[in-house]
C-alpha positions, 0 to 999 in steps of 0.5 A, a space after each residue: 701350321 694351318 691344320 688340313 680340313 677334311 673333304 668330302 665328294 659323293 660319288 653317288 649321291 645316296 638316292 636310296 632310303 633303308 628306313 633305317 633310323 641311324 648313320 652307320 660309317 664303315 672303318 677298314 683296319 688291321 689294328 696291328 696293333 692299335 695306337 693313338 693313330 687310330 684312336 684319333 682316326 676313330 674320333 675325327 670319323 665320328 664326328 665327321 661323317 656324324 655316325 651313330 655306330 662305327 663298323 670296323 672290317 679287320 683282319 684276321 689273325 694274318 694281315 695284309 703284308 704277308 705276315 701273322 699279325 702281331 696279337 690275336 683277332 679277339 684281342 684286337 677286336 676287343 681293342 678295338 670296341 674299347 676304343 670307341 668301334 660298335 661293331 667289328 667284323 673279320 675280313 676273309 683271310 684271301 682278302 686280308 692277305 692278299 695284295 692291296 686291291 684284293 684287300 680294297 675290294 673284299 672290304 669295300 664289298 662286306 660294307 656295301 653287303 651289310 646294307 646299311 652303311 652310309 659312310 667309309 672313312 679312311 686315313 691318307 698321307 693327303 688328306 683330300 678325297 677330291 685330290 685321290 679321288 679323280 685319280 682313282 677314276 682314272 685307275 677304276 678305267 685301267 687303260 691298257 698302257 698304264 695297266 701293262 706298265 703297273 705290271 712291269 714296275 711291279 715285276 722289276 721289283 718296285 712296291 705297289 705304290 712306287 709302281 703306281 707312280 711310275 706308271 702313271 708317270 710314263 702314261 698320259 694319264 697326269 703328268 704332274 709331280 703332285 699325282 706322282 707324289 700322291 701315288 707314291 704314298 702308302 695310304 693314299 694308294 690304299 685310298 685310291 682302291 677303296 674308292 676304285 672299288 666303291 665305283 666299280 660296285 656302283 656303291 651309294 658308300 659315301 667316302 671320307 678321308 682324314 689326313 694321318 697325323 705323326 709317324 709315317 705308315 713304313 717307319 720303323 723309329 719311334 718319335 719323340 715321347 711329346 708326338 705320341 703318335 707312331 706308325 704300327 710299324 715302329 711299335 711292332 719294332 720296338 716289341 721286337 727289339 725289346 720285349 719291355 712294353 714300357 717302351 711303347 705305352 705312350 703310343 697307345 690308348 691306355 685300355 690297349 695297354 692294359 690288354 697288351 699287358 694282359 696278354 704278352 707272353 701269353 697269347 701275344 707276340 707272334 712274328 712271322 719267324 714263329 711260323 718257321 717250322 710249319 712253313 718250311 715243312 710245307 715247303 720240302 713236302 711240296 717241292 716236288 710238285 712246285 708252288 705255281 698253283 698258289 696266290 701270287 706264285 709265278 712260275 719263276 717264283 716257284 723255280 726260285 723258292 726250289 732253288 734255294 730250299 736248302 737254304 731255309 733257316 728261317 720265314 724272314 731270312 727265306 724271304 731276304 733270300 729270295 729277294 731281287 729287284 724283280 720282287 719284294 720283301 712283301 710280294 715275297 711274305 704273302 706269297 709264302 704265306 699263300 703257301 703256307 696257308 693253301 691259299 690257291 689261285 683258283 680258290 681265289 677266282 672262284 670267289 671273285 667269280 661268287 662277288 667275293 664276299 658270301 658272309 659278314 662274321 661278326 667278331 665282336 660288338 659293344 652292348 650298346 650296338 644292338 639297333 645296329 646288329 638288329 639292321 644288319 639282320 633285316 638289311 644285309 645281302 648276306 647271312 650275319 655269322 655270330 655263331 660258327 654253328 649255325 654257318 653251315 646251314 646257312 652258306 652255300 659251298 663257296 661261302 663254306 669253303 671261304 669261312 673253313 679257310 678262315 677259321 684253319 687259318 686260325 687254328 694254325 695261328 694258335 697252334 703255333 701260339 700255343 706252342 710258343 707261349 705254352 698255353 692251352 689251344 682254343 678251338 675256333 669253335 668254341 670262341 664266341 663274340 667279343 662283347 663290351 
């Protein structure tokens, strides 16, 4: 099979000059948890963007799907940096958690702040930045047709990506089974916004895409031993089905391994169902006011989850029940960790309205980075946070406000950690960078 080869199309060609003697190419990722996938999306990046030091923007210790991530922030940082990354910086919880565009443009916005970043490389099904990127151009326009009927896809119950396709099928845009068909997969939907939000930020970010090789990103079966490469999905299934990290060892890099050893019934597993408890308490203690004010909670929602409050005996069992053809299993995962979380809907429009990114928190970096983290001191549009004592003197309000989320987001992550695993509870303040 002939291999795919890697494209690139420059949006804007990259006029100005930071007087910075280096490439810095910018990685997006979850690391949930990190696999040979990733460990070759990290090679193939280096080589062909030609970066000096790669900047990876991760989540949190709660990810995009609605859920905790299955191992904490640092471990996955430091996971990260021992896999080839120079510098990884935390994506703000609104961000992380929040729907795929949210999530594209509060990444794509932390790289364009920091200042130097010459390059974004991403992965996708396609593998052709040329092919997503003509029609991210039609979706960065969100002609009124498509964009009412993206909204009745996603409200009869279709996944984002499934929607995408179905609107664009209905539309003039393309009607080709090709588009269709790109629109339909995961990576490169999540592709797609990258580029849409390079565009509308008028970034100079020149964007690259590797096409992913092995498992697909939903699948939930590890493939055979000789492929060692499976999907982030199939390893968090396999923990779950058996706790044995023998099982999944060949999928993953082995200083990941070693971490993951280091680490399982310590820190790490943590699944949504750990969050029961302090879910359901949130929600009998807010039921008489509903849920309505919260990201991503309609007002029907908030009736539906009323409803059937006394029938909660569990974070994912709650989410089956709710489920209909009118939302997903996802939809209904983030909205309940919004919940959970206090993540409000005007909070969120208060930092779109602030250009949504105020800070770059600096999670972890290798020794060798330092010319790197010496740009970002001189280059970024945003204050740097390394140390959580320093950042209230150095964030306006809205900054602050998004930084204490993050960081009681954390506190409830490794409250329940603690709990869990019987182990001491590590204040946020008292952690310091990861450093290799």
């Amino acid at each position: 099979m002939k291999e795919k080869r890697f494209q690139l199309l420059i949006l804007n060609p990259p006029e100005r000059t930071r007087g910075i003697n280096m490439k810095v190419t910018g990685i997006i990722a979850e690391y949930n948890p990190l696999h040979n996938g990733h460990q070759y999306h990290m090679n193939e990046t280096r080589r062909i963007t030609d970066a000096d030091f790669i900047v990876a923007v991760i989540s949190g210790d709660f990810v995009q799907r609605g859920a905790p991530a299955v191992m904490d922030k640092y471990l996955r940082t430091e996971a990260a940096l021992k896999s080839g990354v120079d510098l990884v910086l935390e994506l703000p919880l609104f961000y992380a958690a929040g729907s795929a565009e949210y999530f594209a443009m509060g990444a794509v916005t932390l790289l364009d702040k920091l200042g130097c970043v010459d390059a974004l490389c991403f992965g996708s099904e396609c593998g052709s930045i040329g092919e997503l990127s003509a029609l991210a151009r039609i979706f960065a326009k969100e002609p009124e047709d498509y964009r009412l009927l993206l909204q009745k896809e996603l409200k009869r119950g279709h996944s984002f990506p499934k929607a995408h396709s179905l609107a664009l099928e209905q539309t003039c845009l393309s009607g080709s089974a090709h588009d269709r068909a790109l629109s339909a997969s995961p990576n490169n939907i999540l592709g797609m916004e990258y580029l849409k939000s390079l565009r509308k930020r008028g970034s100079v970010i020149t964007p690259y895409t590797i096409g992913r090789k092995g498992s697909g990103y939903h699948d939930k079966t590890l493939p055979l031993l000789e492929a060692r490469t499976a999907s982030a999905s199939a390893i968090r299934h396999a923990l779950k089905e058996n706790p044995s990290l023998s099982a999944i060892r060949p999928y993953v890099p082995e200083s990941v391994y070693h971490l993951l050893d280091t680490a399982q019934n310590r820190s790490f597993p943590l699944y949504s169902d750990d969050f029961s408890s302090l879910l359901h308490y949130k929600l009998l203690q807010e039921a008489p006011a509903g849920f309505a004010c919260y990201l991503d909670v309609s007002g029907d929602l908030s009736g539906k989850i009323c409803r059937n409050l006394l029938r909660f005996t569990g974070y994912e069992s709650f989410c089956r029940i709710l489920k209909s053809k009118d939302i997903t299993y996802a939809r209904l995962s983030r909205s309940l960790l919004h919940i959970l979380l206090h993540m409000t809907q005007a909070q969120m429009e208060e930092y779109i309205q602030n250009d949504y990114i105020a800070y770059a928190r600096i999670l972890g970096f290798r020794q060798t980075a330092a010319p790197l983290l010496k740009a970002l001191k001189t280059h970024a549009s945003v204050p740097v946070i390394s140390k959580l004592s320093n950042a209230k003197h150095r964030l306006d309000p809205t900054g602050l406000s998004m930084l204490e989320h993050d960081i009681r987001a954390s506190h409830i992550y490794r409250s329940v950690a603690a709990g869990k695993y019987h182990v001491p509870f590590v204040h946020e303040y008292a952690k310091r960078p990861v450093i290799v």
